[in-house]
C-alpha positions as CSV (number, residue, x, y, z in Angstrom):
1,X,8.0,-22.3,-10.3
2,X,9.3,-24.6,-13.3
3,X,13.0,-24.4,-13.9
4,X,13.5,-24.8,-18.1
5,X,16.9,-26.6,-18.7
6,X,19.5,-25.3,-21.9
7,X,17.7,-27.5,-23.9
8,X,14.1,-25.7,-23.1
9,X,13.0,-28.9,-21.3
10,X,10.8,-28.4,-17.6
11,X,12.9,-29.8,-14.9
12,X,10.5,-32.5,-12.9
13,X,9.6,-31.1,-9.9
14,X,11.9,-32.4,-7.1
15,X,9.2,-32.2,-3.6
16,X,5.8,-32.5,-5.8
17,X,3.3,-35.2,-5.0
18,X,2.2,-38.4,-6.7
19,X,0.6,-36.8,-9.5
20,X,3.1,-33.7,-10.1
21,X,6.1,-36.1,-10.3
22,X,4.7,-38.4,-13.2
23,X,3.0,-35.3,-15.2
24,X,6.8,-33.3,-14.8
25,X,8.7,-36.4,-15.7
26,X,6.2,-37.4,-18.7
27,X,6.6,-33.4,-20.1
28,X,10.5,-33.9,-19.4
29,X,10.0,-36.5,-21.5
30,X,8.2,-35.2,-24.0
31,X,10.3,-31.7,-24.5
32,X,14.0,-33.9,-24.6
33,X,11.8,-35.9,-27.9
34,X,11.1,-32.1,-29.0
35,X,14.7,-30.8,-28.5
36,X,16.1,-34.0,-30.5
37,X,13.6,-33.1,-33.4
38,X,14.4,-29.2,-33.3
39,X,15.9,-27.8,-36.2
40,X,15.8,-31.0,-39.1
41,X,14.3,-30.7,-42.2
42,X,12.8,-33.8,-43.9
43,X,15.9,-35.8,-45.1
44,X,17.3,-35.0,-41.0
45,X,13.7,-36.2,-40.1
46,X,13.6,-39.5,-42.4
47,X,17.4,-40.8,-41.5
48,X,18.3,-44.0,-40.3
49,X,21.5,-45.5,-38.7
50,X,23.0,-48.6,-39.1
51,X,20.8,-51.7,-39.8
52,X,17.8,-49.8,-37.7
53,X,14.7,-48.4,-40.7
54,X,13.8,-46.1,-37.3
55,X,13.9,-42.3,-38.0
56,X,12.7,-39.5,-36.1
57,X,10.0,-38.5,-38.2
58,X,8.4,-41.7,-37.6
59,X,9.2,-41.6,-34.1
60,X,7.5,-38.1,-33.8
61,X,4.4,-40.0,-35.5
62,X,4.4,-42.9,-33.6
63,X,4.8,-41.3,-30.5
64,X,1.7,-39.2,-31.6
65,X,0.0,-42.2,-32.0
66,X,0.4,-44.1,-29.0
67,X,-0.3,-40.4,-27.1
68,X,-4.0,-40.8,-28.6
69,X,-4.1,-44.4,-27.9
70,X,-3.5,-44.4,-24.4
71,X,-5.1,-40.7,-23.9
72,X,-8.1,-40.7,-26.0
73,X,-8.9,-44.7,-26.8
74,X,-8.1,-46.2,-23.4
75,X,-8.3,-43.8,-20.7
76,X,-11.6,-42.4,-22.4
77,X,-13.0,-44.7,-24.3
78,X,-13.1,-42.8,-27.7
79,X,-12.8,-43.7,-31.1
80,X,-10.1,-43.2,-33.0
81,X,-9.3,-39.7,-34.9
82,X,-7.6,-38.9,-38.2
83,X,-5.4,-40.0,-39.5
84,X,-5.6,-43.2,-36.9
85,X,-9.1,-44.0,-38.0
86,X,-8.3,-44.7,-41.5
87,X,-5.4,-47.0,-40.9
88,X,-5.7,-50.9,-42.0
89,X,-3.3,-51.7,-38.8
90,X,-3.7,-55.4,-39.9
91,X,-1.9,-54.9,-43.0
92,X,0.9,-52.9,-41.6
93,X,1.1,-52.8,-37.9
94,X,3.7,-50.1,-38.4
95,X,2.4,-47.5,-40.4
96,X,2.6,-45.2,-38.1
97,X,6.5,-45.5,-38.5
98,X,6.7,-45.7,-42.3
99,X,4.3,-43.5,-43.3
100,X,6.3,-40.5,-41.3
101,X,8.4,-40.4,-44.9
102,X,5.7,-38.7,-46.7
103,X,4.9,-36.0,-44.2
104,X,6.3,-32.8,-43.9
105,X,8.5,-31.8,-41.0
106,X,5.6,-29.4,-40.7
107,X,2.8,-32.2,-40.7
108,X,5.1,-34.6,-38.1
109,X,5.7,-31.8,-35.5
110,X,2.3,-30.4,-35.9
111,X,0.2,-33.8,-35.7
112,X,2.5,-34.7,-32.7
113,X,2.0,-31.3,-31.0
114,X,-1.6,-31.6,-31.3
115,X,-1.9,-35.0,-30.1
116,X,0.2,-33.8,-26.6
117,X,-2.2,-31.1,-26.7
118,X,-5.1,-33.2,-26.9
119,X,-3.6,-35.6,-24.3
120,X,-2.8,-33.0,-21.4
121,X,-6.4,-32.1,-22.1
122,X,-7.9,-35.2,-21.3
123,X,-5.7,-35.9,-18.4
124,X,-6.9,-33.0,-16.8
125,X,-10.5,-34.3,-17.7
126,X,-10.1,-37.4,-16.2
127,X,-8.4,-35.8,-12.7
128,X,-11.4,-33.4,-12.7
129,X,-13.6,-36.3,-13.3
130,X,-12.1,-39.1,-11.4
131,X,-13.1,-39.3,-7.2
132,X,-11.2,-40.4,-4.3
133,X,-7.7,-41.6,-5.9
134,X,-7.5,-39.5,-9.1
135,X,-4.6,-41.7,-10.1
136,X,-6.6,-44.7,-9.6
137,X,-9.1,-44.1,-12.4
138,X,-9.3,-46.8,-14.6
139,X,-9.6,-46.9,-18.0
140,X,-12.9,-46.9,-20.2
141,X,-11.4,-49.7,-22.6
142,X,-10.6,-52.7,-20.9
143,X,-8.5,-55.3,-21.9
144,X,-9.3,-58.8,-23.4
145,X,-9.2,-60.2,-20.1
146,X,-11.7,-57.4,-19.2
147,X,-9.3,-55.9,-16.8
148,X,-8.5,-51.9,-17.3
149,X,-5.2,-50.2,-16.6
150,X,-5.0,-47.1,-13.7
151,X,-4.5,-43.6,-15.2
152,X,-1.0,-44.1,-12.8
153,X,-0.1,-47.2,-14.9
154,X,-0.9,-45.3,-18.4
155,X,1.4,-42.4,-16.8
156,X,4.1,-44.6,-15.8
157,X,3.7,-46.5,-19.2
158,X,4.2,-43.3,-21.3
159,X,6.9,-42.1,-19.5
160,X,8.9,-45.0,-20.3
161,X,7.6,-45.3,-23.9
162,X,9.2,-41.7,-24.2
163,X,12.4,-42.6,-22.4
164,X,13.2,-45.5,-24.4
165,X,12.1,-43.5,-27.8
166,X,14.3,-40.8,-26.3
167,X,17.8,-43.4,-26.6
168,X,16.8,-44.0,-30.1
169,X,16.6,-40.5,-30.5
170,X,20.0,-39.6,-29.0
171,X,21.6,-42.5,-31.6
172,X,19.7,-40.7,-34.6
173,X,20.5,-37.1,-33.8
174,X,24.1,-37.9,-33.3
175,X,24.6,-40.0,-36.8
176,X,22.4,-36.9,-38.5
177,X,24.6,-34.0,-37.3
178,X,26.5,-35.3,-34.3
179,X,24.7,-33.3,-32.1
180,X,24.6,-35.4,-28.7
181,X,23.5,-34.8,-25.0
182,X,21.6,-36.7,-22.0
């Protein structure tokens, strides 16, 4: 049974295995980014504090598009979706962040939602898919140096790329309406 914190976040399990620990810690992740989100409209969604341009609309993007990168692109092998597919990345590597100003609360949490959606999907795919060490299954897009990352090193990697999104998000939320907690 999964205990849901004050917040509505999933408690990781505490006795789960390999697997159970990373996919509870990555959706406890994933839910304290929700909770910091809930409840802003636009201008909440497109504030900055002090010299930082990061808001948490553009996290909420970003975060959607590293969720498809990893998920989708690496683990999988696919091709990139909309909006991702359209992006010239060379002429600004961080579009993801600054476009987030001309999307809709709506459009941020729904294009983010989707994108967890889509990812939980395709880990269950690759688990279903993968034989002996699920965790172990590599990656269909390799690297440069032709090497390919585990599906336990793209877990571990996401989990931290929330966590550390997740201390922005604490500064952010408490400069928009000092709302603060872990």
């Amino acid at each position: 049974m999964t205990t849901i914190d004050e917040h509505g976040r999933p408690e990781p399990p505490l006795t789960a295995g390999e697997l159970g620990t990373l996919l509870g810690f990555l959706d406890y992740q994933r839910a304290t980014l929700a909770w910091k989100c809930a409840g802003l409209d636009a201008a909440g969604l497109r504030a900055t504090t002090a010299a930082s341009t990061m808001t948490l609309g553009g996290m909420l993007k970003h975060l959607a598009y590293v969720e498809d990168h990893w998920f989708s692109r690496s683990l999988h092998g696919n091709d990139a979706v909309a909006p991702w597919n359209a992006v010239d990345w060379k002429a600004d590597e961080d579009w993801d962040w600054h476009s987030a100003a001309e999307d809709t609360p709506e459009q941020l949490l729904a294009l983010w939602q989707s994108s967890v959606d889509r990812s939980r999907a395709l880990v269950a795919e690759a688990l279903a898919d993968a034989e002996g060490d699920p965790l172990g299954r590599l990656a269909r897009r390799t690297w440069p140096d032709g090497s390919a990352p585990s599906l336990r090193w793209i877990l571990c990697h996401m989990i931290e790329e929330y966590a550390r999104h997740n201390g922005h998000a604490d500064l952010l939320r408490e400069s928009i309406d000092g709302r603060t907690g872990e």
